[in-house]
N, C-alpha and C positions, 0 to 999 in steps of 0.2 A: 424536448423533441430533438435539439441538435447534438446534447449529452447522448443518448438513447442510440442516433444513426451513428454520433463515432465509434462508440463503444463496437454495436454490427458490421460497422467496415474497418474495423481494426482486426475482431474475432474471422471474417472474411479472409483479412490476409494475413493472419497466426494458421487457418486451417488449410489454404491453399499454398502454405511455406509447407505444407507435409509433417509437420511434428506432430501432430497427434494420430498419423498412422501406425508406427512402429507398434508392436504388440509389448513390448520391454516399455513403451512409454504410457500403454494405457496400463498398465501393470501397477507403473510408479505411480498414475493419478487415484486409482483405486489404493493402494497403500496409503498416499496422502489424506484421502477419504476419511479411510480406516480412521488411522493415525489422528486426523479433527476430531470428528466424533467418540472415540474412545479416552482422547486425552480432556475434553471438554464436558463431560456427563453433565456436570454439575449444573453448571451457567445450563445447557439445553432442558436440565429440569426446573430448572429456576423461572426459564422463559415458559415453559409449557404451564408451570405453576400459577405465574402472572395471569396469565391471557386466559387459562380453563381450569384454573384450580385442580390441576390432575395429581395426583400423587405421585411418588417416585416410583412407587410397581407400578402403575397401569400406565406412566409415562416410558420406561426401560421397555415393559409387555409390549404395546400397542404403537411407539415409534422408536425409542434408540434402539430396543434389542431387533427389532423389524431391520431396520437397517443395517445394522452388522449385518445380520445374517445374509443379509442381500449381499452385500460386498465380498463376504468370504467365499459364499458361493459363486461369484462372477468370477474372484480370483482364479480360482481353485479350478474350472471349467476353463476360461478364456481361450488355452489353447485349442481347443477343441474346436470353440463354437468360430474363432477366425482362422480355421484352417480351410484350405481350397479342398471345396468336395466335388470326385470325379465324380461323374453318372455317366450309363449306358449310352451309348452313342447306335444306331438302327444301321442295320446293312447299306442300306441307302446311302449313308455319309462316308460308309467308309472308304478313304482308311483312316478318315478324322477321329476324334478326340475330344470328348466335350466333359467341364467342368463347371462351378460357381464359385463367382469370388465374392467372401462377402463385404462389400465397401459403406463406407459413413454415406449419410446425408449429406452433413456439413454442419450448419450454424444450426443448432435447434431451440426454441423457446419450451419453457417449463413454467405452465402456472398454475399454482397450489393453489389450495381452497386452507379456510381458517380451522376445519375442525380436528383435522390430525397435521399442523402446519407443519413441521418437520419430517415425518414420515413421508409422506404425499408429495413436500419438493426435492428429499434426498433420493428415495425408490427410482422416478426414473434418470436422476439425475445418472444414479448408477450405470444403467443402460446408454444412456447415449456416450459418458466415458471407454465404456467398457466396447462399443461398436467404435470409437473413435471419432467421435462428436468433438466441438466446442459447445459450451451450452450460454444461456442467459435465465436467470431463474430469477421466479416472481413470485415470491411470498405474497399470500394474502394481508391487506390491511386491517382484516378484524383482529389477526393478531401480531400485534405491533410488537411483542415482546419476544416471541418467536422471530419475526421478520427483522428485525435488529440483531440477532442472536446469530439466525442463517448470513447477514450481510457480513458481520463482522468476524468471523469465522473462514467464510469465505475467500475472504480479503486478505486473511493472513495466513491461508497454506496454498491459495491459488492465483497465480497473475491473473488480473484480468481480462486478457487478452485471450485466455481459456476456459475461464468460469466466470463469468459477473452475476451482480446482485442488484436489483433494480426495485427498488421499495417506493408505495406509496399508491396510491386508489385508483379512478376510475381513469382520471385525467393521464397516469401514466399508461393504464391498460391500453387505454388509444390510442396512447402515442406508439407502444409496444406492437401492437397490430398493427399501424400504417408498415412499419418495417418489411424488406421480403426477405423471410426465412428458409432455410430448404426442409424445415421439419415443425412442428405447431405437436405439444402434449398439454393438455389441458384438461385439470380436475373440477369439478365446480358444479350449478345447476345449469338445467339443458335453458333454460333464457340466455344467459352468459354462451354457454355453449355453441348453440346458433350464431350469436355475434362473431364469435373465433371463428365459425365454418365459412362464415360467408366473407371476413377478412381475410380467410387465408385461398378464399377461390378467386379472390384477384391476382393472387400469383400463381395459380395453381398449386398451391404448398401442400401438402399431405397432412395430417393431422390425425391422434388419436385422443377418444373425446372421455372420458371417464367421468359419468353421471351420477344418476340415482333413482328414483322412484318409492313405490311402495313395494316395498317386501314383501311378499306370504310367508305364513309359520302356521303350517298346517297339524295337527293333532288327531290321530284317528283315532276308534274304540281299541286297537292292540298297543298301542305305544305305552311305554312306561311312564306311566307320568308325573312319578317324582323326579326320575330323570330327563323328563323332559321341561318340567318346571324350572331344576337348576337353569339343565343350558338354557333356557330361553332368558331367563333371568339374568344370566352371565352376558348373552348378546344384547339385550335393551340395555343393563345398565351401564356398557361401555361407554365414557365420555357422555353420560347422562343421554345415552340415546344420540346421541349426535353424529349416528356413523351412518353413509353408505348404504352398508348393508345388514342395516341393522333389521331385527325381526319388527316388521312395523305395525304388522295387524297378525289376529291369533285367528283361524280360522280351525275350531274345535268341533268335535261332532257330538251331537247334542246329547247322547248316552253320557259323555264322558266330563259334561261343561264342568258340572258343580265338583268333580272330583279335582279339574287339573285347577280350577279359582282357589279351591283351598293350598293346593300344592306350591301354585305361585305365591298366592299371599304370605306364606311360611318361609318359602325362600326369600321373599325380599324382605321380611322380619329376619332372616338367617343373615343377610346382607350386611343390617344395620344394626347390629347389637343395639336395645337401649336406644335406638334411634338417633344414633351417633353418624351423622353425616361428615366427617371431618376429612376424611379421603375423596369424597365422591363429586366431582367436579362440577364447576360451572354452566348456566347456559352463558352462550358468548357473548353478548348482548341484549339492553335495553328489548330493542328491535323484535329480537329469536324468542323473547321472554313473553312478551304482548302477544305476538302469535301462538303463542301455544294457551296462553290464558285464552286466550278469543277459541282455541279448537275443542276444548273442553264444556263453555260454556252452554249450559243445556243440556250437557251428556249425564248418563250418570254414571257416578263415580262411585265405585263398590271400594276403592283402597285409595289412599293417598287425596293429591287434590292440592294438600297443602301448597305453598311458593312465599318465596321474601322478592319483591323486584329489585332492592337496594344490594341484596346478596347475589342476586339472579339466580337463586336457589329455588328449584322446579322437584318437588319430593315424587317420584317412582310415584306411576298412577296406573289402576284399572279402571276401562269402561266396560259397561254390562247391565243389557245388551247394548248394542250398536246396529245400528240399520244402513245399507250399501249407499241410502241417499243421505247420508248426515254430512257434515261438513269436514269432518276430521276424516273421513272415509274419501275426498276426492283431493286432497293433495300429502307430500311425505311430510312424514311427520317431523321426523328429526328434532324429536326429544324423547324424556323417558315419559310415555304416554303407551297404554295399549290396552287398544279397543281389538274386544272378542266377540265375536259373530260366531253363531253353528252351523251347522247342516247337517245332513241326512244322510244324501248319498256324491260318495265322492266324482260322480259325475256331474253333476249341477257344478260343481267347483270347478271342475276343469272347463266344463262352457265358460262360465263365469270367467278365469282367469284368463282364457284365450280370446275374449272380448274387450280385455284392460291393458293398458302398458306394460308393453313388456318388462320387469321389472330385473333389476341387477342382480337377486337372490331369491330363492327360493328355498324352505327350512321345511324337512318333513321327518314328522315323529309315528311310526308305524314298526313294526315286525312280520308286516304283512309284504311280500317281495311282489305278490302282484300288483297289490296298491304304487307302492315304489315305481317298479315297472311301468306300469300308466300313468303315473303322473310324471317319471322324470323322460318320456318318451313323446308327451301329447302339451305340455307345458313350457313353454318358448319364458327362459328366464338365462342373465346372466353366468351363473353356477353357484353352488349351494352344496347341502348337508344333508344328509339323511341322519339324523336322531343326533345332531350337534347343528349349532349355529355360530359362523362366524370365521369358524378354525379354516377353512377353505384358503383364507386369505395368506394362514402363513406357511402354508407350502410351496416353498419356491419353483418344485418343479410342476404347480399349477399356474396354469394363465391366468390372469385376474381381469374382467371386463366385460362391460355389456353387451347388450342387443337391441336393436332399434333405438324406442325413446331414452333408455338407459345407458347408453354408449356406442361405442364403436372401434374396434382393437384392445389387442390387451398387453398388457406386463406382467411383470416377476419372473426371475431367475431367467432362463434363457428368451422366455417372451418378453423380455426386457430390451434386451441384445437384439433380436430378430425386429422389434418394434424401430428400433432406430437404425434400421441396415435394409442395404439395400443390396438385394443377393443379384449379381451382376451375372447374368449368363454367359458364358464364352465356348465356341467349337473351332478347336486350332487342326487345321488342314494341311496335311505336308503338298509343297508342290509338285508331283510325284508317288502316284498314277492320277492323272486328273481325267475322269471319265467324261466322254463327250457330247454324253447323252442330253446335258440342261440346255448346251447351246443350241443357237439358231445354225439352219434353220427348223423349224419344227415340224417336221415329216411326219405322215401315217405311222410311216414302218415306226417311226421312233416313240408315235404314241404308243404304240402297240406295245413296247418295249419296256416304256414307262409303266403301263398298268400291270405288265406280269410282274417288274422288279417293285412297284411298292405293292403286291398282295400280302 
């Protein structure tokens, strides 16, 4: 606890000495950035390898090359996004002059969640650099090999006085929330999340919450769907299902069930030559592995099913059918598990889905633009794909975040930057003409004067 508060009252007075406003200095910390992560691949694949058995492509895919790209792009813009922007000033003010400056929070906390450990603590690490932050980052403890990786790394291209690393479980989370922050970003589940909201409403801290839920991956009678088999196959088997916004349930229309069941099954035989899982990563725990054995139980299972606990190896599973009151159907899944329900008409689905948690993603396979239209129009969901799953997340110049139970504000690329900034309004007034109309005392005539000059 006392480690924790110096480290905050030391970053406190690094960030109020001014060094990290200069735009030339948040420049050099993103170079530094760069510079870590590009000269370290190895060890951050070694650590990803450890903790989620992930490969070296779906580690580079799904977090280092994620974060280059972030960085280059912050670089590359920066001038832009902290430059002072005038706006229109109304006859009324004039002959003032009004602009925004956009300024840091200050000290902000960053805590990662265990399934994309280094993408999830470096992404907005980016942002709050790149607005002129000092940060504090929180690896999660499910992956220790990762969070040893980010500390030590940290340690040796950044003083602590500007970046620190703060490793280890629950007992430090708390000690981390008693702190007062001027900014709270937090990945994780909405239980945890809650905890952060209401620690940071003791200081009134701002916070943006980065959730999850269940997904839809909707399938209608015009979608193609051998192509929609691939992607949907490509989004579940990421990280063995272990993402965010991964496609959690298939919501197929019953014309088309037994065509797109063969489609998948083929693709995730296309996946695994030979039944060669040697690339495809872990679940992350004992823990993640029980629960998914326990969501399956009773279901039935048309593909897969198999699991090793000693490997934490969960083999790609289809359910079918699935019913809205089963068990695996009222929380996320967050493994490679997918239960397929149909329907009929794509109105019952949108009742249905705007009765549920609002969910982080939504995935719709159609060629129909009215279908599209009404459902991406009447469907309250984080953002999503029409005939891809997944790909949303790596366009920088899309926002990334939820809605409601799913979160709240978003990142990447410039909503990275705008997420940790605080756009300062200012209207500078020359002294000279100063009109006399505001002042007392407040006369008819002058009301009168007032309502023709603000029509």
């Amino acid at each position: 606890m006392d480690e924790i508060k110096t480290i905050v009252d030391t970053q406190r007075r690094f960030f109020i000495s001014g060094k990290t406003l200069p735009v030339s200095q948040r420049k050099k910390a993103l170079q530094s950035l760069l510079t870590m992560v590009d000269e370290n691949q190895q060890m951050i694949f070694d650590a990803l390898f450890a903790d989620l058995h992930k490969s070296e492509f779906e580690s580079y895919m799904t977090e280092v090359g994620l974060v280059l790209t972030e960085i280059r792009h912050a670089m590359k813009n920066l001038d832009a996004w902290t430059s002072v922007k005038k706006v229109r000033t109304p006859l009324y003010l004039f002959p003032s002059k009004s602009s925004i400056h956009p300024t840091p929070y200050g000290i902000v906390l960053i805590m990662a969640p265990w399934n994309y450990p280094f993408q999830l603590c470096l992404v907005p690490l980016i942002g709050a650099l790149a607005a002129g932050n000092t940060a504090i980052l929180k690896p999660s403890a499910y992956a220790p090999a990762v969070s040893h990786c980010i500390a030590e790394l940290i340690q040796r291209y950044f003083p602590s006085e500007y970046i620190s690393v703060i490793e280890g479980g629950r007992e430090e989370n708390g000690s981390l929330l008693e702190q007062h922050f001027d900014f709270i970003f937090f990945t994780g589940g909405s239980q945890m999340g809650k905890i952060v909201m209401t620690a940071a409403a003791k200081n009134l801290t701002p916070v943006i919450l980065e959730l999850g839920g269940k997904s839809p991956c909707i399938v209608d009678q015009t979608a193609d769907l051998k192509n929609a088999a691939r992607k949907i196959v490509f989004g579940k088997l990421l990280n063995a299902g272990q993402t965010c916004v991964a496609p959690d349930y298939l919501l197929v229309h019953e014309s088309v069930k037994d065509a797109i069941i063969h489609n998948l099954i083929e693709e995730f035989d296309r996946a695994f030559p030979n039944q060669d899982f040697s690339d495809y990563p872990a679940i992350i725990n004992e823990k993640h592995f029980d629960r998914l054995s326990r969501l399956i139980r009773g279901e039935n299972v048309i593909y897969g099913g198999k699991s090793d606990r000693d490997r934490r190896f969960f083999e790609p599973t289809i359910l079918f059918p699935v019913q809205w009151e089963t068990p695996i159907m009222q929380e996320e899944i967050f493994g490679p598990i997918l239960p397929v329900l149909t329907y009929e008409d794509v109105n019952d689905i949108i009742d249905r889905l705007r009765e549920l948690p609002k969910p982080l993603a939504l995935y719709l396979f159609t060629e129909d633009r009215k279908t599209e239209k009404k459902i991406t129009e009447n469907v309250a969901f984080g953002g999503g794909c029409v005939n891809d799953t997944v790909m949303h997340l790596s366009n920088p110049n899309l926002g990334f975040g939820g809605i409601g139970e799913s979160g709240m504000g978003q990142y990447h690329g410039k909503n990275s930057f705008d997420s940790f900034t605080h756009y300062k309004s200012m209207v500078k007034t020359p002294v000279w003409p100063d009109l006399p109309i505001r002042y007392h005392p407040y006369t008819k005539q002058n009301l009168n004067r007032l309502k023709r000059f603000l029509k």
